[in-house]
SERO-4910 file (N, C-alpha, C, O; in steps of 0.05 Angstrom, whole numbers):
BEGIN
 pado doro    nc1    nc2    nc3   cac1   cac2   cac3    cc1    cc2    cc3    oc1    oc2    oc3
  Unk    A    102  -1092    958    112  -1076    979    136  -1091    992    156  -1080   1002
  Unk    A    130  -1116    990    149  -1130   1014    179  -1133    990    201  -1133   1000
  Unk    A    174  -1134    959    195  -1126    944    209  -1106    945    232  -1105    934
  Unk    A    202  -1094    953    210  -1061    959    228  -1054    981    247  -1039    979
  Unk    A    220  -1067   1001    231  -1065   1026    262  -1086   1025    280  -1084   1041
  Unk    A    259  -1105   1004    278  -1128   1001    297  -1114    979    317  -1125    970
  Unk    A    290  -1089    972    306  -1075    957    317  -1058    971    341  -1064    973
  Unk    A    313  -1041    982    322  -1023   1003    334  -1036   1021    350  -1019   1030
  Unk    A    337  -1056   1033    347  -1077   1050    387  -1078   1037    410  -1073   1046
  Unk    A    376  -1086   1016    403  -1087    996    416  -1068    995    438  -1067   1006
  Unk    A    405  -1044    982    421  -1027    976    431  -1009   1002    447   -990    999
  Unk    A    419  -1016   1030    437  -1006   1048    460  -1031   1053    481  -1019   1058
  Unk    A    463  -1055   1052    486  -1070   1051    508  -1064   1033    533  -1064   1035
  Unk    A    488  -1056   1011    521  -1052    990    533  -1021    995    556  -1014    989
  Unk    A    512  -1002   1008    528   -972   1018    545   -985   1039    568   -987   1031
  Unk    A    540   -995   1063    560  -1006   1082    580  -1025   1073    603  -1025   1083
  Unk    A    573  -1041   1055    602  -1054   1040    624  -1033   1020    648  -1035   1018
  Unk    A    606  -1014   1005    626   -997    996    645   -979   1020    669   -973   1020
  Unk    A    628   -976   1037    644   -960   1056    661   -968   1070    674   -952   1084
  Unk    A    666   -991   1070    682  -1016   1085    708  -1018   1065    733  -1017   1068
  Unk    A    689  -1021   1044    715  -1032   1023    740   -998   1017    765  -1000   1014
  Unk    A    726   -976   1017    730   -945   1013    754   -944   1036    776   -939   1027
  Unk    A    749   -949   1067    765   -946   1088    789   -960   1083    810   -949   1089
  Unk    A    788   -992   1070    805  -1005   1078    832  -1005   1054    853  -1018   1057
  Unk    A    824   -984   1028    837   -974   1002    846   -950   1006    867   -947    993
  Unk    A    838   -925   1021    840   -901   1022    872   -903   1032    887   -892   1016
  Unk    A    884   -916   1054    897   -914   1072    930   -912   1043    948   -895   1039
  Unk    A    921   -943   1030    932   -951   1008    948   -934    990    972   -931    987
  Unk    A    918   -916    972    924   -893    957    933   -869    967    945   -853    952
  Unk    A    928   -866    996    946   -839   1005    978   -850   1006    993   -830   1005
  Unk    A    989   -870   1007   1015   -872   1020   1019   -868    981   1028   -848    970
  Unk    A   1011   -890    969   1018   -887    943   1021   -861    935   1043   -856    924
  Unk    A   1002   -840    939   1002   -812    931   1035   -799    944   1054   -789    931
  Unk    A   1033   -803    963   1055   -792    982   1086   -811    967   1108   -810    956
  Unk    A   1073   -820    973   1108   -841    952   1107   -824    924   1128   -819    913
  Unk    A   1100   -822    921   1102   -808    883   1095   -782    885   1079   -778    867
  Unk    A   1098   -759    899   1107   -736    910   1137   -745    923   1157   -739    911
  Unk    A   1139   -757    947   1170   -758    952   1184   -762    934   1202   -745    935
  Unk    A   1186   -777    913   1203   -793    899   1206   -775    883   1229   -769    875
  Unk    A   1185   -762    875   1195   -738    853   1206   -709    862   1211   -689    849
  Unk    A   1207   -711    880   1219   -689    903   1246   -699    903   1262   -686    891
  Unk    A   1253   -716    911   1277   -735    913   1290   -727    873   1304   -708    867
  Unk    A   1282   -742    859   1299   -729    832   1299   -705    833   1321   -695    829
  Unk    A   1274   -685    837   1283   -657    833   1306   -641    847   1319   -623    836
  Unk    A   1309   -650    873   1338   -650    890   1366   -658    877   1386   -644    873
  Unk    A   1359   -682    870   1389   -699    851   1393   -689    824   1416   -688    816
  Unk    A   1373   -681    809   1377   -658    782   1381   -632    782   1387   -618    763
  Unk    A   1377   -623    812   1387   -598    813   1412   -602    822   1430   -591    809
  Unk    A   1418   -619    847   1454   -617    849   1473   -628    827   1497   -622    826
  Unk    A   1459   -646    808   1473   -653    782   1478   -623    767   1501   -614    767
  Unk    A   1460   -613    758   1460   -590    748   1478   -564    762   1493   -553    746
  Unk    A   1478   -558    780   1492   -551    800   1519   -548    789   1531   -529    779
  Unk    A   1526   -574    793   1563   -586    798   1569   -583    770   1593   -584    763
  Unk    A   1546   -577    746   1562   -583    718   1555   -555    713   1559   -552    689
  Unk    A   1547   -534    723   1546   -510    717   1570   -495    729   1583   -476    718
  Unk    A   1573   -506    753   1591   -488    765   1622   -494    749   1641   -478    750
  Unk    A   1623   -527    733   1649   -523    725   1652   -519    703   1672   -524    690
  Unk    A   1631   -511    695   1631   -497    658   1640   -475    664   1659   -467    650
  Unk    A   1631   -458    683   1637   -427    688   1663   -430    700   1675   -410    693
  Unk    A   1680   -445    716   1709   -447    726   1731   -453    699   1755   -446    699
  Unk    A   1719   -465    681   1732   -473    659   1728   -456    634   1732   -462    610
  Unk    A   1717   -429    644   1717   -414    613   1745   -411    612   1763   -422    624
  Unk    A   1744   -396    598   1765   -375    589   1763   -349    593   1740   -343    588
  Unk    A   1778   -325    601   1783   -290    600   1770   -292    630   1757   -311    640
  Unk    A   1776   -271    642   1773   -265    668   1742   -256    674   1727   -250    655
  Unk    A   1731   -254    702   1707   -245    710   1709   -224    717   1730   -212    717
  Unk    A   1682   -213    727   1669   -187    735   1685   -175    748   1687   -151    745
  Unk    A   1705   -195    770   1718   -179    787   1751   -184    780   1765   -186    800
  Unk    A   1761   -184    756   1787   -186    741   1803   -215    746   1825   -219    735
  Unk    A   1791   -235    763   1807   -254    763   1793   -276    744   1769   -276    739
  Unk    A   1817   -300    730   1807   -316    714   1786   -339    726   1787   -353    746
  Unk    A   1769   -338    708   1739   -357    719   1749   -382    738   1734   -391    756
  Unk    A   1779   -395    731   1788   -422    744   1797   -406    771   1803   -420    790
  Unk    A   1798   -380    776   1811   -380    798   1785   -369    815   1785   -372    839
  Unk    A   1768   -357    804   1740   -350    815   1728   -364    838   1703   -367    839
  Unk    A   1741   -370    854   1728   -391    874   1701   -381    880   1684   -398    878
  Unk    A   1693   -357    888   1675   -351    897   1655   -349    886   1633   -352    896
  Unk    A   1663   -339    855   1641   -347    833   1635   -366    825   1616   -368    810
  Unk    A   1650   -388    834   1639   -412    823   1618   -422    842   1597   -431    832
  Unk    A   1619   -422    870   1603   -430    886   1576   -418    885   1555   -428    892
  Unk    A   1580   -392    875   1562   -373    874   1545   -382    842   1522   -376    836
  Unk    A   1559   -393    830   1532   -403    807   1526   -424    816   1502   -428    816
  Unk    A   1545   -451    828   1529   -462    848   1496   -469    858   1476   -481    852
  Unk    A   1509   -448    882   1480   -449    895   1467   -427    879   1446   -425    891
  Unk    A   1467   -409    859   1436   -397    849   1430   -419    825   1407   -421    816
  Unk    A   1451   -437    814   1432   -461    807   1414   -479    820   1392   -485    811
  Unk    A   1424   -489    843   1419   -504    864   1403   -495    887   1404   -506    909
  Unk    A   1386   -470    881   1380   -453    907   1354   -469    915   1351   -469    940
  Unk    A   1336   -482    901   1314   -506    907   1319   -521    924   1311   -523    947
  Unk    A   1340   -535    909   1344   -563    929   1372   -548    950   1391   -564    953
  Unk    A   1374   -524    962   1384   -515    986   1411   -510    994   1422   -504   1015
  Unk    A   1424   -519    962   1462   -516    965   1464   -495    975   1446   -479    972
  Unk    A   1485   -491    990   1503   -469   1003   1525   -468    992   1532   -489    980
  Unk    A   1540   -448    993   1574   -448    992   1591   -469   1002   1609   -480    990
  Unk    A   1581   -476   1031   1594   -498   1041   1590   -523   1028   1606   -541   1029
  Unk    A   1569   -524   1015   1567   -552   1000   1587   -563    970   1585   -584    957
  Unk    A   1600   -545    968   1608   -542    937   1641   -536    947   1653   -518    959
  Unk    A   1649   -563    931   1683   -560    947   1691   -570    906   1683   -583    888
  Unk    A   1715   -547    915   1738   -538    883   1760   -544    891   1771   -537    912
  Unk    A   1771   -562    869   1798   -582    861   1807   -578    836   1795   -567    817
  Unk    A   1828   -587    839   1839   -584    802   1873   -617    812   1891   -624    827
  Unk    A   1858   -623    790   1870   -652    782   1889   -652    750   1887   -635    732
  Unk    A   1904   -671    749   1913   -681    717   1893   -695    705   1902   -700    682
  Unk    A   1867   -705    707   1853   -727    695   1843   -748    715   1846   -743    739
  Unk    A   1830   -770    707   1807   -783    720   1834   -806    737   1852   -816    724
  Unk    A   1831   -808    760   1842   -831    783   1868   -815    793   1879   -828    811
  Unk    A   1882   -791    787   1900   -772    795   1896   -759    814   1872   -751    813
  Unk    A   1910   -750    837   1912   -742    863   1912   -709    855   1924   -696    838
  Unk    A   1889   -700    879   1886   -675    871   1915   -652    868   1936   -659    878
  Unk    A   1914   -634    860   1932   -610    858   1935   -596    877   1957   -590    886
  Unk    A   1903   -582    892   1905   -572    906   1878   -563    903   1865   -567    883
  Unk    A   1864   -545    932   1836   -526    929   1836   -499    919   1857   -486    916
  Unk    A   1813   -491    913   1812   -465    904   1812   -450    918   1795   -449    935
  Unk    A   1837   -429    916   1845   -409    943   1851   -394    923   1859   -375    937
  Unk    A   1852   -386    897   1852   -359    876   1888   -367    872   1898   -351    856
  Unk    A   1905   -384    880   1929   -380    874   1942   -399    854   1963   -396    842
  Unk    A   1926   -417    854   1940   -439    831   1938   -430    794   1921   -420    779
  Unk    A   1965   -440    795   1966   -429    756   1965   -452    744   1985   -467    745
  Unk    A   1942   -460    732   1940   -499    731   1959   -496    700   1956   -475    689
  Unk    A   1974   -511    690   1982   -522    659   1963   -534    640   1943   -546    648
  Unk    A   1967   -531    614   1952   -546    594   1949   -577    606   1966   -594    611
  Unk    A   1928   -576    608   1911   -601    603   1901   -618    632   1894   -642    637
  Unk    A   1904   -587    650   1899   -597    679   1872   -587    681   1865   -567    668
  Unk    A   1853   -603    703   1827   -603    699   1823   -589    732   1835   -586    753
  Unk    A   1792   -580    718   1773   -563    750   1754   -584    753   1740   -593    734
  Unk    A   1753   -592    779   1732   -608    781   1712   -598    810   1723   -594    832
  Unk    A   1687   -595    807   1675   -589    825   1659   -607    832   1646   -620    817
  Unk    A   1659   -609    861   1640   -623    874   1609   -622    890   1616   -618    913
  Unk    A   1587   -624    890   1569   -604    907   1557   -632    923   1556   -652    909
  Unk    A   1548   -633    947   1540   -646    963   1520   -631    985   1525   -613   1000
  Unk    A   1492   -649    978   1474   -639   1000   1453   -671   1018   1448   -695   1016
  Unk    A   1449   -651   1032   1428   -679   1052   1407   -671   1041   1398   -649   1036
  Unk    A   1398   -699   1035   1361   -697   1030   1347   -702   1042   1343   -726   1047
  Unk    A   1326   -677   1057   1311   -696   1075   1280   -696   1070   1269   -675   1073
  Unk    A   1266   -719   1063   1239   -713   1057   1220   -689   1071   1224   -680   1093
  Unk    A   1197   -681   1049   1184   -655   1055   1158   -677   1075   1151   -672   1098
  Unk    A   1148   -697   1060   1116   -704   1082   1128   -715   1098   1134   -699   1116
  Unk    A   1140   -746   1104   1142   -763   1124   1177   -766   1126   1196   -757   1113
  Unk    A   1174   -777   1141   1207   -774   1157   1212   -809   1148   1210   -825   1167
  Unk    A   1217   -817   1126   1228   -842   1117   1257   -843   1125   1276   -828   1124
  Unk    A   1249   -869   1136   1275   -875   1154   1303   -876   1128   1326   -872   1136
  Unk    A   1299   -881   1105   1325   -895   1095   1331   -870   1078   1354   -869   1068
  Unk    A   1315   -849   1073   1319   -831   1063   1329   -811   1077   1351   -803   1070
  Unk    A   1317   -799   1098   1328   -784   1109   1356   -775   1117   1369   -789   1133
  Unk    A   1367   -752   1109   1392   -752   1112   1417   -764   1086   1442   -761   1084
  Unk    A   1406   -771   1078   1420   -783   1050   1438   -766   1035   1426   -750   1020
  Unk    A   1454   -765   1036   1463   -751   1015   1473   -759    983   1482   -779    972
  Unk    A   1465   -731    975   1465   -734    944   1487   -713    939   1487   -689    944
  Unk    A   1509   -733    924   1536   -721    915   1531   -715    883   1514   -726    869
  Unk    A   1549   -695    874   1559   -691    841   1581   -680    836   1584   -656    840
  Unk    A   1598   -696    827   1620   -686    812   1630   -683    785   1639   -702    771
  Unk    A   1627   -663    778   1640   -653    748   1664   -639    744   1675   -622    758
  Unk    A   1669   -649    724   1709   -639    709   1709   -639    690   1700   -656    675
  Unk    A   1725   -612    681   1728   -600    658   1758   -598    656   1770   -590    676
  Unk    A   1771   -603    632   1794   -582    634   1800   -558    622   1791   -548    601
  Unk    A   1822   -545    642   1816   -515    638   1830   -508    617   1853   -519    615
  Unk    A   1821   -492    600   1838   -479    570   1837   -441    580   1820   -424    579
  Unk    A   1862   -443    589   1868   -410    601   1881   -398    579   1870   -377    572
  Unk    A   1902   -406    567   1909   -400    546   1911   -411    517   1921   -433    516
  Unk    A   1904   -399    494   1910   -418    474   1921   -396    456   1919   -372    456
  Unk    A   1937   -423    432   1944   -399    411   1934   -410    390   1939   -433    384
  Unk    A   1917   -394    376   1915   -404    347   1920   -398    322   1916   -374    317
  Unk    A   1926   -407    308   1942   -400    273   1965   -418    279   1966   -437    296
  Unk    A   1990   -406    257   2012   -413    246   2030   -407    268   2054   -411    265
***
């Protein structure tokens, strides 16, 4: 009997030591949990505005005119507009997505997209999209507010001739 009781004795020490040890790990694995939800929230933001900025200047850099008769490079509004319905997750707007056209990489821009520029062979569209990221659970100080830029450039082929 008195074995018995020296058993039961025990096994309430080790329920109160698990529960000790349970409180002082829980705290641990929730932040861990919560870090690895942000963080992957965080790339899904930055892969969408990547994605974003290289969609909108594939479509500025076709070739033949759009829906509404002007050529895709001059499309300002379509371009922003595939933009953000790429980008509509991670929250781009119109305002976030600013259109340039350059000669090539370290060259001073040409000018913005206002539907009037007639760019020459071998001048490039480059779009830019920029948004703030701000965490969905906790308000992390170094994150918050961050912004996440993308810029992509194409150059535009408006006209070509081919054959002889």
């Amino acid at each position: 009997m008195r074995e018995k009781a020296v058993e039961l004795h025990k096994t309430r020490k080790e329920k109160g030591q698990s529960l000790v040890e349970f409180a002082l790990v829980i705290p641990l694995l929730l932040l861990l949990m919560v870090g690895i939800f942000e963080f992957g929230y965080f790339f899904f933001v930055y892969g969408s505005v990547t994605t974003a900025a290289r969609e909108a200047v594939r479509y500025g850099s076709g070739t033949g005119t759009s829906d509404n008769g002007m050529p895709y490079y001059q499309d300002c509004d379509g371009i922003k507009e595939r933009a953000r319905r790429i980008g509509q997750y991670a929250g781009i707007q119109n305002e976030d997505v600013d259109i340039f056209y350059d000669t090539g990489p370290g060259s001073t821009s040409l000018g913005d997209c206002d539907g009037t520029l007639e760019p020459t062979m071998g001048e490039r569209i480059v779009v830019m999209v920029t948004v703030d990221y701000h965490p969905i659970v906790l308000n992390w100080g170094a994150l918050n507010g961050l912004l996440i830029e993308s810029e992509s450039a194409r150059t535009i082929i408006h006209r070509m001739q081919v054959g002889g």
